[in-house]
C-alpha positions as CSV (number, residue, x, y, z in Angstrom):
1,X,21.1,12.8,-6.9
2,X,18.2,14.7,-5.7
3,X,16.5,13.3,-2.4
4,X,13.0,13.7,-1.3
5,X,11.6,12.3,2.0
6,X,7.8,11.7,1.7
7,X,5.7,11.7,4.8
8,X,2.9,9.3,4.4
9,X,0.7,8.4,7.5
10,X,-2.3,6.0,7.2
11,X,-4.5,7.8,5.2
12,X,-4.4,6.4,1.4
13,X,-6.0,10.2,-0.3
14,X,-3.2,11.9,1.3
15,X,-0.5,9.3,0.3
16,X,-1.6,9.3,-3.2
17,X,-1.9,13.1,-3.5
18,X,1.5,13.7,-2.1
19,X,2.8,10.5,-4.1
20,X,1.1,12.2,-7.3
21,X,1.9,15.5,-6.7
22,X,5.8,14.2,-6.5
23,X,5.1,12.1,-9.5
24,X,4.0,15.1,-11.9
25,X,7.2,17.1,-10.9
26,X,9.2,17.9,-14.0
27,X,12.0,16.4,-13.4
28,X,14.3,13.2,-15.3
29,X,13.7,10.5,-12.8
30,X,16.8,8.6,-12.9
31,X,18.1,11.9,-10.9
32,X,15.9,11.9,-8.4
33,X,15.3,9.1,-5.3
34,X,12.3,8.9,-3.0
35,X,12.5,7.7,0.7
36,X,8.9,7.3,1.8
37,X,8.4,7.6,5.7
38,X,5.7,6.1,7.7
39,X,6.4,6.8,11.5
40,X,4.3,4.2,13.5
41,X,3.1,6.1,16.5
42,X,1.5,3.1,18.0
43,X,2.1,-0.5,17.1
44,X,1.3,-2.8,19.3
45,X,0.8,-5.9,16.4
46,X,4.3,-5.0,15.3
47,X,3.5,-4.3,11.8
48,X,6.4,-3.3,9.4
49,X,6.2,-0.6,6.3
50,X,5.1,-3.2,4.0
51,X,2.4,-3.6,5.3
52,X,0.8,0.2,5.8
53,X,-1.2,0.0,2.7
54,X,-1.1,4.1,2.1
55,X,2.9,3.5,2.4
56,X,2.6,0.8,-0.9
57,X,0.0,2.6,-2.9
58,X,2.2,5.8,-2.5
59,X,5.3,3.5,-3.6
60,X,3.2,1.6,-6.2
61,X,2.7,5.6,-7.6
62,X,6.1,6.6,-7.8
63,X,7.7,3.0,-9.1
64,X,5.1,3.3,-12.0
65,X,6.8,7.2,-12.7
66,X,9.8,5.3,-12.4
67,X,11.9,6.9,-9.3
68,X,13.7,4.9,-7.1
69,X,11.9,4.7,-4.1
70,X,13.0,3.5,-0.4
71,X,11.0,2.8,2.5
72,X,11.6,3.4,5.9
73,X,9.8,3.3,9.2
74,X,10.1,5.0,12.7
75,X,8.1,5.4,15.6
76,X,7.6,8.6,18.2
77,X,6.7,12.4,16.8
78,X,6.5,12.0,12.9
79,X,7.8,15.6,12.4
80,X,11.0,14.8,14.0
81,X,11.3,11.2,12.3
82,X,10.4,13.7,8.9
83,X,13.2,16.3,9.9
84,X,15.9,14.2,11.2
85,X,15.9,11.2,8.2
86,X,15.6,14.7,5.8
87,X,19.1,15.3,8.2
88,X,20.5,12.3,7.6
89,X,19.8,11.9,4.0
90,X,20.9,15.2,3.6
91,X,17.6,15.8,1.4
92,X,16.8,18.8,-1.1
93,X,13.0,18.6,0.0
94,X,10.3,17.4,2.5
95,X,6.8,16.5,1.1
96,X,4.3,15.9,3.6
97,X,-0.1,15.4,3.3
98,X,-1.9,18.7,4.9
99,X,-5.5,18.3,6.7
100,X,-7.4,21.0,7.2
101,X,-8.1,21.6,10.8
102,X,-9.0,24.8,13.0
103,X,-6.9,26.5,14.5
104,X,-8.4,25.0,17.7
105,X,-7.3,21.9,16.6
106,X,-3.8,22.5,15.8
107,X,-3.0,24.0,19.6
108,X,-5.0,20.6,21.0
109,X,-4.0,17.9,18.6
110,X,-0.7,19.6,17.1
111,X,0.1,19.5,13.5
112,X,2.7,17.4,11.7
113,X,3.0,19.8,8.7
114,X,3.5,22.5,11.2
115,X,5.9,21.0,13.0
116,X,8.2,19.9,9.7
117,X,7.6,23.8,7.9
118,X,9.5,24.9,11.5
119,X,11.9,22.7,12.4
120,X,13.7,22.6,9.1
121,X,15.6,24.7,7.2
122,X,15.0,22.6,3.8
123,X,12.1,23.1,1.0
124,X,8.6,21.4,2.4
125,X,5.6,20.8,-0.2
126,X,2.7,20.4,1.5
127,X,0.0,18.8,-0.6
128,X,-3.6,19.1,0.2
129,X,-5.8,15.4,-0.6
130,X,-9.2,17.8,-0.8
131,X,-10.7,15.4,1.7
């Protein structure tokens, strides 16, 4: 079985362009499972997965190609939630939404991507939204 771990934050162009961009692999999708991560860096209402709606459009995506897709949900620095559940899964590849920022903006802010492309060892896909 081939795992992917898909990064999805809130924004619903970057969940479906990294959702599609998994979709239009070429690949037979009974081989090949999805675990999408959402990492909930503040929460104070308590909301679950389920209720991210960038996390179900990305899932509503990939159920339609027909992979098997899980969900799953951590909270703290979304690069290390990516890297360790790609650990844990023992996945063949990360996918993960790119912004453009400055370079400004990476040193300030930090970059998720960034952080994923260097603290793994395993294939990441970075997928631009154009927006």
């Amino acid at each position: 079985m081939y795992e992917i771990i898909l990064g999805v934050d809130n924004s619903e162009a970057r969940a479906r362009a990294a959702a599609n961009a998994v979709a239009d692999m070429p690949v037979d999708t009974t081989d090949v499972h999805v675990t999408i991560l959402h990492d909930f860096t503040d929460n104070p209402e308590g909301a679950s997965v389920t209720d991210v709606a960038s996390v179900r459009r990305a899932a509503e995506i990939l159920e339609d190609a027909d992979f098997g897709v899980t969900l799953e949900e951590s909270s703290g620095d979304p690069a290390d939630a990516l890297v360790d559940l790609a650990d844990k899964v023992d996945a063949n590849m990360i996918v993960v939404g790119g912004r453009k920022r400055t370079p400004t903006g990476k040193v300030l802010f930090g970059s998720v991507t960034q952080g994923v492309i260097l603290s793994t060892e395993r294939p990441v896909l970075v997928v631009s939204s154009k927006k």
